[in-house]
C-alpha positions in Angstrom: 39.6 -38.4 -95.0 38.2 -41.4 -93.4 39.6 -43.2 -90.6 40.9 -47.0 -91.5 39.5 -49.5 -89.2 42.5 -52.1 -88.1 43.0 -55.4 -87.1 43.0 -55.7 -82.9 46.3 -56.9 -83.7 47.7 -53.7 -85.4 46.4 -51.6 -82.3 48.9 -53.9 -80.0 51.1 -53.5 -81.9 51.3 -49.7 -81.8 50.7 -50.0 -78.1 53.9 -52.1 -77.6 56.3 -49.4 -79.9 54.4 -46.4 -77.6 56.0 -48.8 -74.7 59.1 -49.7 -76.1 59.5 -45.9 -76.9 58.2 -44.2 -73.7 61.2 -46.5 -72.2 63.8 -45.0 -74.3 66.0 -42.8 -72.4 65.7 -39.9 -75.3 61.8 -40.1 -74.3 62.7 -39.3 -70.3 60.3 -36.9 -68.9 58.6 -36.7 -72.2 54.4 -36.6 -72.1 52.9 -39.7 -72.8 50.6 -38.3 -74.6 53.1 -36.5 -76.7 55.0 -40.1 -77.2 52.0 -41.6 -78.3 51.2 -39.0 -80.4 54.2 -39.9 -82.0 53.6 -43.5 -82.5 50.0 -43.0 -84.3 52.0 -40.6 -86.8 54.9 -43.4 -87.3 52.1 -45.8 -87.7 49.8 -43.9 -89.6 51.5 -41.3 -91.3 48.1 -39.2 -92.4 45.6 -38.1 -88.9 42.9 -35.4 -88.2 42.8 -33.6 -84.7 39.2 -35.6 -84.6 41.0 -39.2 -85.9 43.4 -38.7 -82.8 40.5 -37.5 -80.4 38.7 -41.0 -81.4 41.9 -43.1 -81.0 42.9 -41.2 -77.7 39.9 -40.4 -76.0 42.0 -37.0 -75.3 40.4 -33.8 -75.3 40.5 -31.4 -78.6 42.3 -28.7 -76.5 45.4 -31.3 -75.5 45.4 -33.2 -79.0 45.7 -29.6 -80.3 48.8 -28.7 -78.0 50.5 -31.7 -78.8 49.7 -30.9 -82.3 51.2 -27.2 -81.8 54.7 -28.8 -80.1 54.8 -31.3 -82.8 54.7 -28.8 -85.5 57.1 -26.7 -83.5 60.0 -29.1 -83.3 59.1 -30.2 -86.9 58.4 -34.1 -86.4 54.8 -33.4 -88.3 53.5 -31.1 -90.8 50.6 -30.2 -92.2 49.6 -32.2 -95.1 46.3 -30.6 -96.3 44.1 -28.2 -96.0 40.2 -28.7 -97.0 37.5 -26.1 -98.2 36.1 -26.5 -94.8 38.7 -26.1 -92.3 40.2 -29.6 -91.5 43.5 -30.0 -91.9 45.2 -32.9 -92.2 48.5 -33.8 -91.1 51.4 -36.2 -91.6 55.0 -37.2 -90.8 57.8 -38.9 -92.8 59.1 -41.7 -92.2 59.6 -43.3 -88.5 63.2 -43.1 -88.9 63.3 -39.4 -90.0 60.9 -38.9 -87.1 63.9 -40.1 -85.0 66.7 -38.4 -86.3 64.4 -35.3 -86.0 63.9 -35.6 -82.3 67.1 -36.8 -81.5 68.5 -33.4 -83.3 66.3 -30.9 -81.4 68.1 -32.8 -78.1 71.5 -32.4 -79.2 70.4 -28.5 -80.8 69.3 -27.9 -77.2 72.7 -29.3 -75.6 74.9 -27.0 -78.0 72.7 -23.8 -77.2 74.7 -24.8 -73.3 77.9 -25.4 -74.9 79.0 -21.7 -74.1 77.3 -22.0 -70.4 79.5 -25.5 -69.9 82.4 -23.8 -71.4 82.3 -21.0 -69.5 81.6 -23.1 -66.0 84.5 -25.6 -66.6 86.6 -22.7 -67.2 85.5 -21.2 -63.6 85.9 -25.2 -62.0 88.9 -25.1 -63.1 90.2 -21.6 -62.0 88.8 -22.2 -58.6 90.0 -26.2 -58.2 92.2 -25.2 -55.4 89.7 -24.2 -53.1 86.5 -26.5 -54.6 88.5 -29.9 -55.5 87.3 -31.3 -51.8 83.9 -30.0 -52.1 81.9 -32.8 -51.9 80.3 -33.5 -55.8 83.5 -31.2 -56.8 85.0 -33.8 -59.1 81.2 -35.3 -60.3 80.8 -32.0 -61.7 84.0 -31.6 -63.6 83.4 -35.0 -64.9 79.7 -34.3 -66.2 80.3 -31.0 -67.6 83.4 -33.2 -69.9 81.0 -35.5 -70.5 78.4 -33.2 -72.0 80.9 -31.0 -73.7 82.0 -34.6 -75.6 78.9 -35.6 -76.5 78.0 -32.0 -78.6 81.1 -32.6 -80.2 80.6 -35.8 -81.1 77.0 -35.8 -82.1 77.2 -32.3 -83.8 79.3 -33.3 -86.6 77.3 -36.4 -87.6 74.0 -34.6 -87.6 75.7 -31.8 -89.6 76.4 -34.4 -92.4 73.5 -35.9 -92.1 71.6 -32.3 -92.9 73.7 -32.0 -95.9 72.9 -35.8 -97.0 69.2 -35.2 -96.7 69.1 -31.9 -98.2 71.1 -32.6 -101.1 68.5 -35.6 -101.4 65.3 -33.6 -101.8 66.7 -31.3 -104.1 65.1 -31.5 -107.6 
């Protein structure tokens, strides 16, 4: 597989989505390397570790860990496999990339959801002595908050699964 030369133009381009994501809040604390990792595949859809070595300048050893995470959490897969070794691999769609990511953040918020549970329980057995702690009330209010939102959000992305899986079936 050959890489495609592109107009300077295209390569802004993809340099203003990796800064319009990177500024997202559902990137926080992300890599940047892993974001814009993510961008070439949106971009691109087909890449070679060596295609993203070339466009990176990064190192075969991190290109091949970002590779690994993005396997991991599903955004990418791997395409094809040739005679000699190189594999080839690709994403869907920029929007299913999305969805994807945003679902392993609300997977990791419900694996808590016993945790919260179980600590808004003990705030609220113990509010006598800790309501005039100082953050006391804070807390309460952020463990709601995130107890909401995997309610909320858990639901959607549950219909969403069925929708999308009851579209690739044959």
């Amino acid at each position: 597989m050959s890489e495609i030369k592109f107009d300077q133009e295209v390569y802004l381009i993809e340099d203003e989505i990796v800064n319009q994501m990177t500024a997202l809040p559902m990137f926080f604390g992300r890599d940047p390397v892993f974001i814009r990792l993510l961008t070439l595949f949106m971009t691109r859809k087909f890449l070679t570790q060596k295609m993203l070595q070339r466009i990176t300048g990064l190192s075969a050893g991190k290109i091949s860990e970002e590779l690994n995470l993005l396997l991991e959490m599903d955004l990418i897969e791997k395409a094809d496999i040739s005679k000699k070794g190189k594999i080839i691999y690709s994403a869907e769609s920029a929007g299913l990339i999305l969805y994807k990511f945003s679902k392993t953040i609300i997977n990791r918020m419900i694996k808590w959801k016993q945790d919260l549970e179980e600590l808004k329980i003990e705030l609220e057995k113990n509010k006598n002595l800790l309501e005039n702690e100082k953050g006391y009330n804070r807390i309460l209010e952020l463990n709601n908050f995130f107890l909401d939102i995997i309610e909320k959000y858990k639901k959607p992305f549950a219909r969403m699964d069925k929708k999308l899986s009851s579209s690739n079936k044959p």
